[in-house]
N, C-alpha and C positions, 0 to 999 in steps of 0.2 A: 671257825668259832671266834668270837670278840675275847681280846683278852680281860673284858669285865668279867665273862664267867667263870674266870679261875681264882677262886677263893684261896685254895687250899695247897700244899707240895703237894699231896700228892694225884691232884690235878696237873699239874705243872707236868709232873712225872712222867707221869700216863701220855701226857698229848703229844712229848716230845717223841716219846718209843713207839707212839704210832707213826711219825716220823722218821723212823730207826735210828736213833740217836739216845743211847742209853746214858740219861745223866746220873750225877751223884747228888747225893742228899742237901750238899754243900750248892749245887749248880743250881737244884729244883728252887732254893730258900733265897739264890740272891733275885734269880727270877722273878719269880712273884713280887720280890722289895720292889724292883726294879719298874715291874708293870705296873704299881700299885703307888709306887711314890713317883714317878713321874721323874728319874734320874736315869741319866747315861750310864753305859755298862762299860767298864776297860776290862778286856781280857786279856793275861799276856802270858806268855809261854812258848817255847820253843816252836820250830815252825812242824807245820804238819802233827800236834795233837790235838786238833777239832776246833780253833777257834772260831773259822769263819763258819764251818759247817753249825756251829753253834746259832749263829746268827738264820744259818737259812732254816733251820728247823725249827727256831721260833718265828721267825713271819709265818710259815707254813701250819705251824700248829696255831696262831693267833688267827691266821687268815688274814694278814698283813700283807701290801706288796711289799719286797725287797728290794730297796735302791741303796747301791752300790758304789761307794767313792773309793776306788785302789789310790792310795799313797805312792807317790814316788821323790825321789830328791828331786826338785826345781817348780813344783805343782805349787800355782798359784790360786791366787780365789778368783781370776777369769775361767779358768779352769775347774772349778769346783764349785763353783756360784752360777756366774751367768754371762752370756754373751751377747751381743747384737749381731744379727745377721745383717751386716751390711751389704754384702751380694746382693742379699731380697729386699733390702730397701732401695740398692739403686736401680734394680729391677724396675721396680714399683715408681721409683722417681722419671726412668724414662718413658712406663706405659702413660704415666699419669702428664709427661711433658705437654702435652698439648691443652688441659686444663691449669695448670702452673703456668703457662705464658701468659693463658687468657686471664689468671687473675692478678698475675703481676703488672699486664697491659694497663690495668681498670686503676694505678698508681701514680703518682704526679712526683715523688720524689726517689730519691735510694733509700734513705731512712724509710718513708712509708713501704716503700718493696718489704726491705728486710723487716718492718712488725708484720706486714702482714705474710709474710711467709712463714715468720717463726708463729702467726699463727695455727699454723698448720702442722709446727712439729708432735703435734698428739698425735696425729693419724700415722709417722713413723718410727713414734716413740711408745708403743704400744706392746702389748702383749701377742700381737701376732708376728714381731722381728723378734720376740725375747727368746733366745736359745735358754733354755734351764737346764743348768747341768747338776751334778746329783743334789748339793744341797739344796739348791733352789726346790728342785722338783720335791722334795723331801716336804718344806716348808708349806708348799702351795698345793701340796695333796689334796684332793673334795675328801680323802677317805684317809684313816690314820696308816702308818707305813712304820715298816724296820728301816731304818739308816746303817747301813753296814759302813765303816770307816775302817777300812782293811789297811791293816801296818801303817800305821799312824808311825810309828819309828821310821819308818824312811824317809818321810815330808822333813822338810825344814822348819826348824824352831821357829820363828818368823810364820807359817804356814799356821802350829801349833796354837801360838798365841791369838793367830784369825779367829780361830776357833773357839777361844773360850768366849764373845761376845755370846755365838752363835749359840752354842749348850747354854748357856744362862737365857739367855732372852729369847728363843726361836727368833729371831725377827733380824729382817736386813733389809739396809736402805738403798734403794736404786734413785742416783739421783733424777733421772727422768722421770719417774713414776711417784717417791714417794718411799716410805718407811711400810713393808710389808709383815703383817703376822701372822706367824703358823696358825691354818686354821684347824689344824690337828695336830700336838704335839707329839712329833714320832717319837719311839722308841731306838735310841741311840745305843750302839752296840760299835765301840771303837776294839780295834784289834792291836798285839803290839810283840815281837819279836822279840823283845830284848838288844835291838843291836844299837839302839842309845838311851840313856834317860829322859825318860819324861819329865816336864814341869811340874813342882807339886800345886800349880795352879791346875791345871789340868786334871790333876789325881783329886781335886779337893772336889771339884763337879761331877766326881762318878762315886759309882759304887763298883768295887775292885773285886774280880777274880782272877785266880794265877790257875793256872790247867797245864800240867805236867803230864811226862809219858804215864801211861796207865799200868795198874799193875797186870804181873801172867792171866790172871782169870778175868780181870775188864777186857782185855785186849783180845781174850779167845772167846770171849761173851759175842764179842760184834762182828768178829770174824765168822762167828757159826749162823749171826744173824745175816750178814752182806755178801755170806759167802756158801751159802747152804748147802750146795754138792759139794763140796769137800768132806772127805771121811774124819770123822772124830780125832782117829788119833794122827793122822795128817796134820791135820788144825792145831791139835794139841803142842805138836812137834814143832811145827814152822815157828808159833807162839812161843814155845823157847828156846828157839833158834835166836829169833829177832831180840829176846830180852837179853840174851846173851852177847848178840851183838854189840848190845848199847851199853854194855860194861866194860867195851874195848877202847883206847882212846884211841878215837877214829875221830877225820876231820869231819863227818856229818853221817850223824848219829841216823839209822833208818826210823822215820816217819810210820805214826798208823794208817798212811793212807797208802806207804810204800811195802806194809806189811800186807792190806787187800792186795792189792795188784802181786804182790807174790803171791796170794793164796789162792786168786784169781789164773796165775802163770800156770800153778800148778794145775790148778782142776783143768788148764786146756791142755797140757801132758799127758792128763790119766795117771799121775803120779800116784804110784800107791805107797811109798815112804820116801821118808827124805836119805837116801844114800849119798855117797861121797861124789858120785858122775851127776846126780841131780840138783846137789847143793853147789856145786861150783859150776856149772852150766847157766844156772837161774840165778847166781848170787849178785850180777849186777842189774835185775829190777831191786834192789832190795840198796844196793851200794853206789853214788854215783858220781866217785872220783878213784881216778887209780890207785893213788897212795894206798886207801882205805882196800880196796879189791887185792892188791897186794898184800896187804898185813893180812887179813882175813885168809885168805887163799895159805898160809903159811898155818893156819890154826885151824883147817877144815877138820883135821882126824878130835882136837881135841873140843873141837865145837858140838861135833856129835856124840861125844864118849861124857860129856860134864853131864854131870846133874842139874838139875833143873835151877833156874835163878831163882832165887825166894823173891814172893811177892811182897811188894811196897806194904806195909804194916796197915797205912790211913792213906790210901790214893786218894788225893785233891782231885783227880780231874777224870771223864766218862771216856772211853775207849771209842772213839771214831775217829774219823779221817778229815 
């Protein structure tokens, strides 16, 4: 479905949870801003509470393809824009050698060789050497597209500031070719950790959402959805196991997508409770440094005996992974 047909949240709503992705009221509104005014999305939040899965369930509920640029520290814009396969042009320079002689033969001078050679640089400088890597491909879509910019935080400042051209104007100029324009302006959905500050030039061309751990009852909403053999109060249990967890300081807090794969762990056990041999058997899908498997390991009797965490009052953010 086009994202012109969603008027309304709680369209929005609906398309995404046919996706399995239960959002909040907050997520459904920037949404729609979002489809609707033609701005880029930042999301940020710790890692593993649903920011990129956010991205894919809105391509999939828009009917958008998903094109995907992963961040890292030293990623340039050859890398993220576009490339020449020069391989395939000298390829193509040696099948074609023997018409390149014949018309440089038909020349009386060097100067005339090289104009009429560089006559010729269109047919190398073309759209069939152009490697497009995500933004390009993004830009030069026939059909409108998600842009996922996954941890935008790890790229380099320098990288950052490429970018804001790019969110303001869709358009980039190859100088062989020319100044290109999106012939569909995707939907930009930048993602971001927290593990540096962004520019507030950057913040000024989005529309901002922050998506925190989710409360007890989001968390075991999407568990019962992504995880459905698992028994009720199994589910219930492991859900505040994990919230419990994340009150401990620990050097990395368990993830909702490390909370499936435990819930997952369990149902291939047959686990019918969480007892003391099962919680410390399974606890490193859930923990994945030793420090942290240590501390916890020392709090097994009293992880199981607590009372349940109270849920977050106003959860900002939808329980996936």
């Amino acid at each position: 479905m086009h994202s012109s047909s969603y008027a309304t949240i709680p369209e929005i709503q609906a398309a995404l949870q046919a996706q399995k992705y239960i959002p909040s009221m907050e997520i459904a509104t920037i949404l729609l801003l979002c489809l609707q005014m033609e701005k880029p999305l930042l999301v940020e939040g710790p890692a593993g509470v649903g920011k990129t899965e956010l991205a894919k369930a809105l391509a999939a509920a828009t009917g958008r393809e998903l094109i995907r640029l992963q961040c890292y520290e030293g990623l340039d814009e050859t890398k993220a824009l576009y490339e020449w396969e020069y391989a395939k042009q000298l390829l193509y320079t040696q099948l074609l050698r023997d018409q390149l002689q014949k018309t440089l033969s038909e020349t009386n001078s060097l100067t005339e060789a090289a104009d009429r050679l560089a006559a010729e640089e269109d047919v190398f400088f073309s759209d069939r050497f152009l490697l497009q890597r995500p933004l390009l491909r993004a830009i030069m879509s026939e059909s409108p597209a998600v842009l996922l910019i996954d941890e935008i935080d790890r790229a380099d400042s320098e990288f950052e500031a490429f970018l804001l051209e790019i969110l303001s104007e869709f358009q980039v100029s190859i100088p062989e070719l020319g100044t290109i324009h999106a012939r569909h302006i995707p939907l930009v959905v930048l993602t971001s950790n927290n593990t540096r500050e962004l520019s507030e030039a950057l913040k000024r061309r989005c529309l901002y959402l922050f998506i925190d751990y989710p409360s007890l009852e989001q968390e075991l909403a999407v568990v019962r959805l992504k995880v459905p053999g698992l028994a009720p109060l199994l589910a219930r249990q492991a859900v505040q196991i994990v919230n419990r967890l994340r009150g401990l300081d620990l050097r990395k807090a368990p993830s909702i997508s490390e909370t499936l794969d435990w819930a997952k762990a369990l149902l291939t056990l047959n686990a019918r409770e969480l007892d003391p041999h099962t919680l410390e058997s399974t606890l490193s899908v859930l923990l994945k440094h030793e420090a942290d498997l240590v501390k916890t390991r020392r709090r097994l009797p009293h992880l199981l005996d607590e009372p349940p965490a109270a849920s977050h009052p106003t959860p900002p953010s939808p329980p996936n992974n």
